[in-house]
C-alpha positions as CSV (number, residue, x, y, z in Angstrom):
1,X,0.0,0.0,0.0
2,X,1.1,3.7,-0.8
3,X,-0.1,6.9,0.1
4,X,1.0,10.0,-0.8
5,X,3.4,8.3,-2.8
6,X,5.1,6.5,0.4
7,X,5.1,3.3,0.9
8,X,3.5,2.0,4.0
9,X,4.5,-1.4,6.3
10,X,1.8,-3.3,6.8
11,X,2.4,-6.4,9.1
12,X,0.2,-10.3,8.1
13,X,-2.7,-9.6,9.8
14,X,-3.5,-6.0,8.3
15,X,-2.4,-7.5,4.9
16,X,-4.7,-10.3,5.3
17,X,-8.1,-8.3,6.9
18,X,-7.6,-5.5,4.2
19,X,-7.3,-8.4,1.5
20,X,-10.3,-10.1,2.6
21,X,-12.3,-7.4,3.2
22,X,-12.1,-6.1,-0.3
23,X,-12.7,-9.1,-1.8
24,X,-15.7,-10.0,0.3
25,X,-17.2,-6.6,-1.0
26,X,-16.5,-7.2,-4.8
27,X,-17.8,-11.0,-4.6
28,X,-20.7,-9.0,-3.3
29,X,-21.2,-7.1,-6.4
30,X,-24.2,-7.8,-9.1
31,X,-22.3,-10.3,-12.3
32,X,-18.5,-10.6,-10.3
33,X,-18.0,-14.3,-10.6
34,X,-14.8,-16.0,-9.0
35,X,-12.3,-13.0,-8.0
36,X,-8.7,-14.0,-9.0
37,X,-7.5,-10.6,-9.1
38,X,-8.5,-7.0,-7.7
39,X,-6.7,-3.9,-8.6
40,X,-8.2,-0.9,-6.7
41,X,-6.5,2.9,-6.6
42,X,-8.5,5.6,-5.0
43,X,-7.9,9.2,-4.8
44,X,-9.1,12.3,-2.6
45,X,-10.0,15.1,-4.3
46,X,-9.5,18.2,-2.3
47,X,-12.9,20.0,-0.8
C-alpha cells in the first residue's frame, strides 16, 4: 500500500483483513463471478 506516494508497512494480519475485506465486497457485487485478481487505486479530491 502507498499513500501520498510513500510506501506503508503493513504487518500479516492487516495484509490479510484488508485483502479479505475487499474481496468479500466485490464478490458481493451484481455479475463478479470467482475474483482471481483485484486492482483498486483511490484518490481524494480536495474540498
Amino acid at each position: 500500500m502507498q499513500v501520498n506516494g510513500r510506501k506503508v508497512d503493513l504487518n500479516d494480519f492487516v495484509q490479510r483483513f484488508l485483502g479479505q475485506a475487499v474481496i468479500g465486497m466485490v464478490q458481493s457485487l451484481r455479475g463478479v463471478e470467482e475474483v482471481q485478481t483485484i486492482r483498486l487505486e483511490i484518490s481524494r479530491s480536495s474540498p
